[in-house]
C-alpha positions in Angstrom: 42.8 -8.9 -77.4 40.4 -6.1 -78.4 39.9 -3.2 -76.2 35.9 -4.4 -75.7 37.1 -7.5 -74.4 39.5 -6.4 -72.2 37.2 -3.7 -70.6 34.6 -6.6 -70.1 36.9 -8.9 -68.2 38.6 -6.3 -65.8 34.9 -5.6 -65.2 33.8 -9.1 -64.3 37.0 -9.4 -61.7 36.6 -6.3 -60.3 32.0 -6.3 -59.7 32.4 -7.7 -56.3 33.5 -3.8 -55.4 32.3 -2.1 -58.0 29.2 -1.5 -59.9 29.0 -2.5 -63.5 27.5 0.6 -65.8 27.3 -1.6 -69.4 30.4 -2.2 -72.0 30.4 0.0 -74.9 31.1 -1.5 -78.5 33.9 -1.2 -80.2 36.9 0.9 -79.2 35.3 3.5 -77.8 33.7 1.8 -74.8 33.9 3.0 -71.1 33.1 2.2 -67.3 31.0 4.2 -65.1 31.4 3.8 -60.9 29.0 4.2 -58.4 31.0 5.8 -54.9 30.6 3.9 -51.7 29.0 5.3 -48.7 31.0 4.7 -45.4 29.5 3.2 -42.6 29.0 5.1 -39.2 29.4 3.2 -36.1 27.5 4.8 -32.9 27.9 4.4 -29.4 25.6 4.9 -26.4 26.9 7.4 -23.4 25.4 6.3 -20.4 26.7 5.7 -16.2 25.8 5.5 -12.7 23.8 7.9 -10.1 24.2 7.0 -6.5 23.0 8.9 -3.8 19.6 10.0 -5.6 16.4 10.1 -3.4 13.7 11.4 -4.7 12.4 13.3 -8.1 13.8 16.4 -10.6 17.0 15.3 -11.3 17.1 15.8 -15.0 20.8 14.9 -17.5 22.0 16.3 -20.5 24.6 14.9 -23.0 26.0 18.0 -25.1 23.2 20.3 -24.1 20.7 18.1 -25.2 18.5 14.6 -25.0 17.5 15.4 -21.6 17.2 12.4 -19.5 14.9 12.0 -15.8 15.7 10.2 -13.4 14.4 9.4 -10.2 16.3 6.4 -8.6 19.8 5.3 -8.1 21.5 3.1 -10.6 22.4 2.9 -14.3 21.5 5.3 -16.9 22.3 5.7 -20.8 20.8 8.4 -23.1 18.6 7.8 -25.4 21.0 9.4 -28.5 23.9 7.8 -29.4 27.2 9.5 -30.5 29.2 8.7 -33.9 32.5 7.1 -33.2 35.4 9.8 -32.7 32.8 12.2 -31.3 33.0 14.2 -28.3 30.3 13.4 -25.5 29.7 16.1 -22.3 27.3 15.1 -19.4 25.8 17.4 -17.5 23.5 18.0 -14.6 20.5 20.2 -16.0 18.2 20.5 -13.0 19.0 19.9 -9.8 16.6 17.2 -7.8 13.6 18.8 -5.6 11.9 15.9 -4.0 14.1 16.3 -1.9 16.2 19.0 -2.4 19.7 17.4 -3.3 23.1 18.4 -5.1 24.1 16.4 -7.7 28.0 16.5 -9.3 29.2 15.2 -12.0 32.8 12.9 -12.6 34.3 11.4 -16.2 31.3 13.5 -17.7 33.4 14.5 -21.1 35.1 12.3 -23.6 35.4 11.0 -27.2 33.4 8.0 -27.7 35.6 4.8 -29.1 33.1 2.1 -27.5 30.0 2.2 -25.5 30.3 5.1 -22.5 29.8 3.7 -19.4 31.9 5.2 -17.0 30.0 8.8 -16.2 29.6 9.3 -12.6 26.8 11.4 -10.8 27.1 11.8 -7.2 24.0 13.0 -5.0 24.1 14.5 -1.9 23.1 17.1 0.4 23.1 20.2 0.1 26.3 21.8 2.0 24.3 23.3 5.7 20.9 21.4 4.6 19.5 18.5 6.3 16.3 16.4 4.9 13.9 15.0 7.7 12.5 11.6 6.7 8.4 11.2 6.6 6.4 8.3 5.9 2.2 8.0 5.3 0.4 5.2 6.2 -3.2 4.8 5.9 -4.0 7.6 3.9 -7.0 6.5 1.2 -8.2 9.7 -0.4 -6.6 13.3 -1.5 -6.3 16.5 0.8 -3.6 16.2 3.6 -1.5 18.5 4.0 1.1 19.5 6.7 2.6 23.2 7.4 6.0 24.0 9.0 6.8 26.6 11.4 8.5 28.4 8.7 4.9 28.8 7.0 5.8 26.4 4.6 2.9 23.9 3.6 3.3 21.0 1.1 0.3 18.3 -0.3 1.3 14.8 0.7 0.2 11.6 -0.6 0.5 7.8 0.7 4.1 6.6 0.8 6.9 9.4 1.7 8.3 12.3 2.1 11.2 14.7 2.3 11.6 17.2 4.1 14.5 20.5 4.1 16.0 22.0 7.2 18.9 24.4 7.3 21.5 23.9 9.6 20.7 24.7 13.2 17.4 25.0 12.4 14.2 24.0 14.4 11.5 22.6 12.4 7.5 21.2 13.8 5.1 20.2 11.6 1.7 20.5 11.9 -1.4 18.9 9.9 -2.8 22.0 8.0 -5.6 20.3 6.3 -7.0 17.2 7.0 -7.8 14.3 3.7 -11.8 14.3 3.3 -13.4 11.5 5.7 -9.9 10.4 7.6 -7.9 12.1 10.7 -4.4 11.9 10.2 -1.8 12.5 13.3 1.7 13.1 13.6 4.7 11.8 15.4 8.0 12.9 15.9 7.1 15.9 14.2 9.1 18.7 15.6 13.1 18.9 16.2 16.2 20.1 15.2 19.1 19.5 12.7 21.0 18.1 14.7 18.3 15.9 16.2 16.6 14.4 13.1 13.7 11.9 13.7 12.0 9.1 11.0 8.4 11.6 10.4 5.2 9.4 10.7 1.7 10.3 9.6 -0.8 8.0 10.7 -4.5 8.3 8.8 -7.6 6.6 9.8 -11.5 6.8 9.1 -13.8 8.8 11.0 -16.5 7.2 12.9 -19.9 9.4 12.7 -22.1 9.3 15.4 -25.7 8.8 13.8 -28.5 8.7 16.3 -29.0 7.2 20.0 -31.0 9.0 22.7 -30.3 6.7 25.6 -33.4 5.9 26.8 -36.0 3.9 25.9 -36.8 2.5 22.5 -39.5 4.8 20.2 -41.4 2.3 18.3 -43.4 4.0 16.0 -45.9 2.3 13.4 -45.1 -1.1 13.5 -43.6 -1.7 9.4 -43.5 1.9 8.8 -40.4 3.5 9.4 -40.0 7.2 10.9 -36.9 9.2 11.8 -37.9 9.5 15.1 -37.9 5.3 15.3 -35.0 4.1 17.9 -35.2 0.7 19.9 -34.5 1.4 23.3 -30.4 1.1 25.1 -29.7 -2.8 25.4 -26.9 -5.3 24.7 -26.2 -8.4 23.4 -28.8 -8.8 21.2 -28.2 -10.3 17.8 -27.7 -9.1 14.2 -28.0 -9.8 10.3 -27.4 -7.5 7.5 -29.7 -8.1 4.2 -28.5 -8.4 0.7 -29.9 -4.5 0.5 -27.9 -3.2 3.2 -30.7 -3.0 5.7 -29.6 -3.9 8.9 -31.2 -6.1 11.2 -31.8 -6.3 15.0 -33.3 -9.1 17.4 -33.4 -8.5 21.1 -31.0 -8.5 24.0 -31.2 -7.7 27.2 -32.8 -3.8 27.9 -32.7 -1.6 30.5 -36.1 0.2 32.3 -36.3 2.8 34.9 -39.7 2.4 36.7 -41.8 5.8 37.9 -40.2 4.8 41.5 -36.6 4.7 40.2 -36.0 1.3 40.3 -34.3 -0.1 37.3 -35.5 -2.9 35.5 -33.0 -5.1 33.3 -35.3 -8.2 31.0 -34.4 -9.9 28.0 -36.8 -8.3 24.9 -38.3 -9.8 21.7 -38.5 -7.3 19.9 -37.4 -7.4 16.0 -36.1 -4.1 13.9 -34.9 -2.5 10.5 -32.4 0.3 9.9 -32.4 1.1 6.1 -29.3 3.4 5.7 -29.7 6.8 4.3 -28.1 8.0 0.9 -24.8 10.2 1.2 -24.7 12.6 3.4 -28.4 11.5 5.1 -29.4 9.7 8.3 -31.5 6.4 7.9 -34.3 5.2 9.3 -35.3 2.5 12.1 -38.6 0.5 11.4 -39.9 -1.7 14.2 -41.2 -4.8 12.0 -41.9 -7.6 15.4 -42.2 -8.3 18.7 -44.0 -6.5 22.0 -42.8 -3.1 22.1 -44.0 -2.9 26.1 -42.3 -5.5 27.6 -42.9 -4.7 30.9 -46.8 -5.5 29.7 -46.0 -9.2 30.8 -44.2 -8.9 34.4 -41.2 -8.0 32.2 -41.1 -11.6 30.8 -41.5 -12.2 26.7 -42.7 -16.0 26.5 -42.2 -17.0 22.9 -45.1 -18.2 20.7 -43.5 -21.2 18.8 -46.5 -22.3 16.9 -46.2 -25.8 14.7 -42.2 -26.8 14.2 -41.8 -26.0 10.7 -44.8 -23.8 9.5 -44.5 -20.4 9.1 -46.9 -18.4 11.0 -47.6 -14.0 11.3 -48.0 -15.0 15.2 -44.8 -16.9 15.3 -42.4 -14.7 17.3 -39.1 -16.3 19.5 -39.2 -15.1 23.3 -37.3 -12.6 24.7 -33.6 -13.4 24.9 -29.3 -12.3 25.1 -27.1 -13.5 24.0 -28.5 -15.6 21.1 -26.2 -16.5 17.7 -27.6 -15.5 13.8 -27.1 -16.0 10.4 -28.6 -14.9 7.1 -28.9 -17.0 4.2 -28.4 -16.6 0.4 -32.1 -16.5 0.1 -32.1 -13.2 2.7 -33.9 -15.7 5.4 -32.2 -14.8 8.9 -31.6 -17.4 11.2 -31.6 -17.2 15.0 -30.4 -20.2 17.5 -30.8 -20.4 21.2 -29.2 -17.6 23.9 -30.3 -16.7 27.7 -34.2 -16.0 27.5 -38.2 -17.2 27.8 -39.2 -20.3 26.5 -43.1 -20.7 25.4 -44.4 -21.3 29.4 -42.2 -17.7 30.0 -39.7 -20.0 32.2 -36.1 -18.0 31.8 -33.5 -20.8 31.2 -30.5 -21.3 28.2 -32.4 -22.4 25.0 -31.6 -24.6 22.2 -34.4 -23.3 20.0 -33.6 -22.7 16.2 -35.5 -20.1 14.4 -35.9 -18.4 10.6 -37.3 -15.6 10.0 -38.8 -14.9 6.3 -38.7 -11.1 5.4 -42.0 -9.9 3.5 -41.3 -9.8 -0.3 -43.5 -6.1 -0.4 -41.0 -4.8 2.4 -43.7 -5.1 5.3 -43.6 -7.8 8.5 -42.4 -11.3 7.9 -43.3 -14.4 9.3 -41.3 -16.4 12.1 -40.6 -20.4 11.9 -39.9 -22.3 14.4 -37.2 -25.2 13.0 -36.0 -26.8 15.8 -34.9 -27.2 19.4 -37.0 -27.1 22.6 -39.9 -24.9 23.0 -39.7 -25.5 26.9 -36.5 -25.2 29.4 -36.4 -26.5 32.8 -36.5 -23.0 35.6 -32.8 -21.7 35.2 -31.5 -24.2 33.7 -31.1 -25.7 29.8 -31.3 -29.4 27.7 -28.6 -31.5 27.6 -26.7 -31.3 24.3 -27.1 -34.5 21.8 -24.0 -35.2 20.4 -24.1 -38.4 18.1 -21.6 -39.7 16.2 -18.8 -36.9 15.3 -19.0 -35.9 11.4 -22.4 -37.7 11.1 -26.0 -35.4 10.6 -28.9 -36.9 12.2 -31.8 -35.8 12.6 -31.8 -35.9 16.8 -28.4 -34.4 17.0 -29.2 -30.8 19.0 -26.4 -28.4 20.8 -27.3 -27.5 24.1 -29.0 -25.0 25.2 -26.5 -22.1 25.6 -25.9 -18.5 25.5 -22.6 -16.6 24.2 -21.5 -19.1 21.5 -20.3 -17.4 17.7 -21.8 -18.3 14.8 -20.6 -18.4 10.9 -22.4 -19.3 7.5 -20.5 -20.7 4.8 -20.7 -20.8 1.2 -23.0 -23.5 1.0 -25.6 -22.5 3.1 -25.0 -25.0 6.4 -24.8 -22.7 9.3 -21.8 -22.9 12.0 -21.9 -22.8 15.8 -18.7 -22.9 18.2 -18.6 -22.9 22.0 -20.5 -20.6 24.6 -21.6 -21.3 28.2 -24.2 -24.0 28.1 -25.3 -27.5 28.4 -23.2 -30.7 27.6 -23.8 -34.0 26.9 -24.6 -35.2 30.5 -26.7 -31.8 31.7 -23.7 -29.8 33.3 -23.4 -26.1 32.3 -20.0 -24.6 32.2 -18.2 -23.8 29.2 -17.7 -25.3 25.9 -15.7 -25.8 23.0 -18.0 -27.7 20.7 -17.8 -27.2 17.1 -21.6 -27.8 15.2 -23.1 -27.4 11.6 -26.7 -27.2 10.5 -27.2 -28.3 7.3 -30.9 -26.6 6.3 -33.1 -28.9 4.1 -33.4 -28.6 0.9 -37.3 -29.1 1.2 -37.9 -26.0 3.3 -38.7 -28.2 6.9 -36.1 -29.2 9.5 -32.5 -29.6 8.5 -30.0 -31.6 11.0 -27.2 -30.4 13.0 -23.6 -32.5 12.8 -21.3 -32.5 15.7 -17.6 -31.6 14.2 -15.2 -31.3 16.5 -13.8 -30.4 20.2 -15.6 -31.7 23.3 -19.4 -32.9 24.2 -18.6 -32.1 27.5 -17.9 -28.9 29.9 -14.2 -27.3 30.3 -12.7 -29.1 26.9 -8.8 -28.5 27.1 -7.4 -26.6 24.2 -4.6 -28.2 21.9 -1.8 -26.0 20.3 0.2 -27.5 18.0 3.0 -25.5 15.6 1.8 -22.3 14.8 0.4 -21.4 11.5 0.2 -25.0 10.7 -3.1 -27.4 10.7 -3.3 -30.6 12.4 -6.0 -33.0 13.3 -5.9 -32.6 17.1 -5.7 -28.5 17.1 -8.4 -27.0 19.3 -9.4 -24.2 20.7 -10.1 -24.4 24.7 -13.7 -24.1 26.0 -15.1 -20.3 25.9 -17.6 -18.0 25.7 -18.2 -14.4 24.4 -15.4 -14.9 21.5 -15.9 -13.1 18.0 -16.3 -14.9 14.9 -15.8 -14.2 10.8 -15.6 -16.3 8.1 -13.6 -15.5 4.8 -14.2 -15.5 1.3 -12.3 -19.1 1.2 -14.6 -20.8 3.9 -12.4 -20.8 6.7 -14.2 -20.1 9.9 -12.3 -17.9 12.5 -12.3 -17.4 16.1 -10.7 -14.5 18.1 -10.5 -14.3 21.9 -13.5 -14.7 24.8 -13.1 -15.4 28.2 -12.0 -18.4 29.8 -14.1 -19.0 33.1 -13.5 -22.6 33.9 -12.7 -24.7 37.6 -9.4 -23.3 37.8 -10.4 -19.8 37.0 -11.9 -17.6 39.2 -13.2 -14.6 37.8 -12.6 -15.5 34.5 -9.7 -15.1 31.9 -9.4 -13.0 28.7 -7.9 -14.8 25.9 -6.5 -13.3 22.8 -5.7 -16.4 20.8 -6.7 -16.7 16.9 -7.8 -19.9 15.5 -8.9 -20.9 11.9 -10.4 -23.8 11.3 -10.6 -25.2 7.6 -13.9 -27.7 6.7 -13.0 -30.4 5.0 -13.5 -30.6 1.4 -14.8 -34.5 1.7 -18.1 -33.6 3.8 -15.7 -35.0 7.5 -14.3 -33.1 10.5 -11.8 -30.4 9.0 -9.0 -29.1 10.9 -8.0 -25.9 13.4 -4.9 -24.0 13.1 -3.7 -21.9 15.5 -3.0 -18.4 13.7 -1.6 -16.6 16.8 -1.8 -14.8 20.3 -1.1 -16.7 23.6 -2.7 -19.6 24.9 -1.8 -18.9 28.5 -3.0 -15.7 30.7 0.0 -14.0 33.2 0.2 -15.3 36.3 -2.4 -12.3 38.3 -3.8 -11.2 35.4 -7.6 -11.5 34.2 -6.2 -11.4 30.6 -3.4 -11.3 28.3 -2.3 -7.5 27.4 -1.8 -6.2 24.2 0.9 -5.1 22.0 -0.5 -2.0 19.9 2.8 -0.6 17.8 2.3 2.4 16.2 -0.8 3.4 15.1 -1.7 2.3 11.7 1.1 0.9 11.2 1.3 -3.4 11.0 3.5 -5.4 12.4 4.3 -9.4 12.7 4.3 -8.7 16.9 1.0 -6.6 17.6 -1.8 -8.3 19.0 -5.2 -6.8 20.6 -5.5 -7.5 24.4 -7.3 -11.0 25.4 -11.2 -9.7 25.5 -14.6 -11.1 25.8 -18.0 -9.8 24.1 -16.2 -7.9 21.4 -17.9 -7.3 17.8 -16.5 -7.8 14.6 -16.7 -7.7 10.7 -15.1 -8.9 7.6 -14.2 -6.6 4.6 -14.2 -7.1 1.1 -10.4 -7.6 0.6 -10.6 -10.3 3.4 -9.5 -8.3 6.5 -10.4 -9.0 9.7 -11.9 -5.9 11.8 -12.3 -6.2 15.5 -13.7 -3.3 18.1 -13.8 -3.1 21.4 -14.9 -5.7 23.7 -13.8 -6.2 27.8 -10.2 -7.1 28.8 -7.3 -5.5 30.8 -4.9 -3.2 29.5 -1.2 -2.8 29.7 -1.7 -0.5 33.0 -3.5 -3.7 35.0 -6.9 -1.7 34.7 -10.1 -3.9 33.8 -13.1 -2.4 31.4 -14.5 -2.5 27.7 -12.2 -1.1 24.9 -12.9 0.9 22.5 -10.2 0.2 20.2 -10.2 -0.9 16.3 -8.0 -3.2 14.8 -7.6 -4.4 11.5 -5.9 -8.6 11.1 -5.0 -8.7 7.6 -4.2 -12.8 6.5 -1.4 -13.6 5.0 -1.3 -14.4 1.2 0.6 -17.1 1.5 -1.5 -18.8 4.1 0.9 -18.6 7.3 0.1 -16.1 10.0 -0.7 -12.4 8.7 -0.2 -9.2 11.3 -2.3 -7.1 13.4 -2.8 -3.4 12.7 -4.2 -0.7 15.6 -6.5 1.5 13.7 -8.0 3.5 15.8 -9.5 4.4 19.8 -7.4 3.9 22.7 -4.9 1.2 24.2 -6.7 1.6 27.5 -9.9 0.6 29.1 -12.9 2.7 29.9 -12.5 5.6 27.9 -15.6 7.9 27.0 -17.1 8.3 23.9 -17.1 11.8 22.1 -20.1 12.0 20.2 -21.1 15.0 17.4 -18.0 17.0 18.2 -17.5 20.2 16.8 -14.4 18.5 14.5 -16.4 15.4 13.1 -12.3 14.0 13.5 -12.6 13.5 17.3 -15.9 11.5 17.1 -15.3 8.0 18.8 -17.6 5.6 20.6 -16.7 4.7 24.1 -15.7 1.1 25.2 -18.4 -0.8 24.9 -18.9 -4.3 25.5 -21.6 -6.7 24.0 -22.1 -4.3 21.0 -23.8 -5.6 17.9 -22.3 -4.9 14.6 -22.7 -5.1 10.4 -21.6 -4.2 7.2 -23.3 -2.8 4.2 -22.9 -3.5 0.9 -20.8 -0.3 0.9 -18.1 -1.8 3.3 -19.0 0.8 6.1 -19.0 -0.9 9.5 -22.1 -0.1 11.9 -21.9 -0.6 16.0 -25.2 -0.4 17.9 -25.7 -0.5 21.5 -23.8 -2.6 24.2 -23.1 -1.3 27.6 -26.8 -0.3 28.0 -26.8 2.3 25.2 -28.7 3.0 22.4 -26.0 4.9 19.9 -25.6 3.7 16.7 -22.4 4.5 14.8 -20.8 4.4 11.5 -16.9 3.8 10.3 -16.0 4.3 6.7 -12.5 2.2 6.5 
């Protein structure tokens, strides 16, 4: 065989490891050989950290590829090392937040396989000790707290560490407070050897924004003026426009004649408070109603004019304790209370107004759209029930004073309990659920009877709590509070109990929801928690407040009557003050703030104590020198609103005229 064959066929065995250059011809032919490259195999170098608790621990593998850490657990690097290599772990920095020591075991090696077995154990710091702090509440930037050392650090929402030597006191202070909140500390001073969980509390800061405590300044009527202010009064009624102006009807005001008698009457008249811009007081404007009404023997007689048909000298007596609503059209709707009926008689009316704001920002016009325009002397009209879950067009509640009121999505307007009229004529108290269903024509719309009891004294029904069921009901009550969530679901909070087998009344601090059915029938209650029952020699139930700020499945405000409340726009329920006994037996209007935040999941949420005082009757502090210690006293039959901001306003209650502002 020639030598060009044979170089060709040891080629053609051999190509699957080597590369074939060509065959030469003839005898002089040869082979060239590309070399092959070996393959490096890498492994990763990586462990555990245990014992880490906070920020700045940073790890090096052979003085390099630093790697942060934060938390507990496994790590690896991010750079692998060649097989046979030599690995060496490190500790590069130390941690800070809080200060910790941090050591190192089976750091150093040759890698064979993936590293996993580097150990780095965290502790503290040989004579240090680290004081645990939490933040709740805080919403904006500034806080910071200062040690007796002279130490001060920034702190944010969430945590916080904090160093002490050994044998070493330590009592923090707030050094700056965060702008528009007052944060307070507890267990905030100590010793090593004594170490207490740190908790900062933050809150808003209510601002005081006018109130003169006398009697109202009226101005131009439609024009408004910063020296506008309707006079001290309580339980009148409320509305806030789609502007954020804020609306007042009524109540019941108080006089002082020349001959220092006092004079106490139910008024008419109707006002506007158009907020200021940042940092600005608003403005009252007096837009309806007698502003002397003592002109008339102190008695405000509505003028009801046609049922139906708007009119500029419509205008609903004087009254307290009425119910509102506004619509989605920015109509605001007003339905019965203690007051005058057209012939000045004072008696519980049944009456159902709407008020039509001027589209040039001037006076409106009043419609009378239902109800009696007469009352018998100190008395009411029986209610007319009909057929539960069936509109018709005589179906009326009672005449009554101290019921809540809602406003769904659809417009039909929601009335529950108060102390009124039943079925047969007897007043007492009532747990009666109604809806007004407004007419689509403009004219009268008719009212539904939904649930509960058409007569006096209806028995309450709790079934499981947290879950629905047809015969759930809340028991007969007046002066209870009221919201209604983004969902539809109307809730109830509290009033006072003052049935036959009560003597002075009881203050309840149960919370109901009740659900609408989605079919047009009767929907159904749900008892969302609190107590049904009041301790034996009590007046109400007490509360259980936690700590401040802080929620908890087990707080609950105290059972109260004539509270106010609002709904934010994440859903929470807000609830001030209001008249109930607290945990020291004493009787009187709170002036505490609590925030009921539902559940996601639709089972019972929990209760947070926000802000004022667990105990009754405690005085206001109004344009203190620190803007952090402003707080309205306890007040009962308050009014409030809130803006299109989400600020919550309080006016009034208690005969005063203060109007307030909370920022949550």
């Amino acid at each position: 065989m020639s030598s060009w064959t044979k170089s060709c066929a040891f080629s053609l065995v051999a190509m699957v490891s080597l590369l074939f250059a060509g065959c030469g011809g003839g005898n002089g032919g040869t082979t060239s050989v590309a070399p092959v490259t070996p393959v490096t195999t890498k492994y990763t170098v990586g462990g555990t950290v245990t014992g880490l608790k906070g920020a700045g621990l940073v790890l090096q593998d052979n003085g390099g590829d630093n790697l942060a850490l934060t938390a507990s657990g496994g790590f690896t690097f991010a750079t692998s090392v060649a097989s046979g290599g030599a690995y060496a772990v490190t500790v590069s920095t130390q941690p800070t937040a809080p200060a910790q020591l941090c050591v190192v075991a089976s750091g150093s090696g040759t890698v064979s396989a993936n590293v996993t077995s580097v150990q780095i154990s965290c502790g503290a710091i040989p004579n240090h000790y680290f004081v645990a702090g939490s933040v709740y509440g805080l919403t904006g930037s500034g806080l910071v707290l200062g040690n007796n050392d002279g130490d001060t650090f920034a702190v944010t929402n969430g945590g916080f560490f904090l160093e002490v030597l050994d044998n070493a006191d330590y009592d923090l202070q707030v050094s700056a407070q965060p702008t528009g909140q007052t944060c307070a500390l507890s267990n905030g001073n100590g010793a090593s050897n004594t170490l207490l969980p740190v908790q900062v509390v933050c809150s808003s800061q209510w601002t005081w924004t006018a109130g003169n405590e006398g009697a109202g300044v009226y101005g131009t009527q439609g024009t408004a003026s910063p020296g506008n202010i309707p006079g001290r009064r309580y339980g009148a009624a409320s509305w806030t426009d789609a502007s954020g102006n804020l609306w007042l009807f009524s109540g019941l005001q108080q006089y002082w004649l020349s001959n220092s008698n006092e004079v106490v009457t139910p008024v008419n008249d109707l006002w506007k408070y158009t907020p200021g811009t940042t940092g600005k007081v608003g403005q009252w404007t007096w837009m309806g109603g007698n502003s002397n009404p003592l002109s008339n023997g102190a008695s405000q007689p509505g003028v009801y004019g046609t049922q139906g048909t708007a009119a500029s000298g419509n205008i609903p007596g004087g009254r307290q304790n009425a119910v509102s609503w506004i619509d989605s059209s920015g109509n605001l709707w007003l339905f019965g209370g203690s007051g005058f009926d057209s012939a000045g008689n004072l008696g519980d009316l049944d009456d159902l107004w709407k008020y039509t704001p001027s589209a040039t920002g001037d006076t409106g016009e009043w419609t009378w759209m239902g109800g009696n325009n007469t009352v018998p002397v100190d008395q009411g009209t029986p209610g007319v029930y009909g057929t539960p879950g069936i509109a018709a067009s005589d179906n009326i509640p009672g005449g009554r004073q101290n019921a809540v009121s809602w406003i769904d999505s659809s417009g039909n307007l929601w009335l529950f309990g108060g102390l009124g009229y039943d079925s047969a004529g007897n007043l007492g108290d009532l747990n009666d659920l109604w809806k007004y269903t407004p007419s689509t024509r403009g004219d009268a719309g008719e009212w539904t009877f939904m649930s509960g009891k058409s007569m006096i004294f209806g028995q309450e029904v709790y079934r499981a709590q947290g879950i629905a069921a047809p015969d759930n009901t809340p028991g007969a009550r007046l002066s209870a509070v009221s919201w209604i969530d983004a969902s539809g679901n109307l809730w109830l909070f509290g009033g006072v109990l003052a049935g036959p087998a009560t003597s002075n009344g009881e203050d309840l601090n149960d919370l109901w929801k009740y659900t609408p059915s989605t079919t047009g029938n009767t929907g159904e209650w749900t008892w969302m928690g609190g107590s049904g029952t009041v301790q034996s020699g009590s007046s109400g139930q007490t509360g259980v407040y936690g700590t401040l700020g802080v929620a908890a499945p087990g707080n609950i405000p105290a059972g109260r009557d004539s509270a106010v409340s609002w709904i934010d726009a994440s859903g929470n329920l807000w609830l001030f003050g209001g008249e109930g006994e607290d945990s020291t037996g004493n009787n009187g209007p709170f002036n505490d703030l609590w925030k009921y935040t539902p559940s996601a999941t639709g089972d019972t949420g929990e209760w947070t104590w926000i802000a004022g005082s667990n105990l009754t009757n405690q005085p206001g502090v109004q344009d203190a020198g620190t803007p952090s210690d402003n707080v309205p006293a306890g007040l009962t039959d308050a009014i409030g609103w809130a803006d299109s901001s989400g600020d919550f306003w309080l006016f009034g209650g208690s005969e005063t005229n203060d109007l307030w502002e909370y920022k949550p």
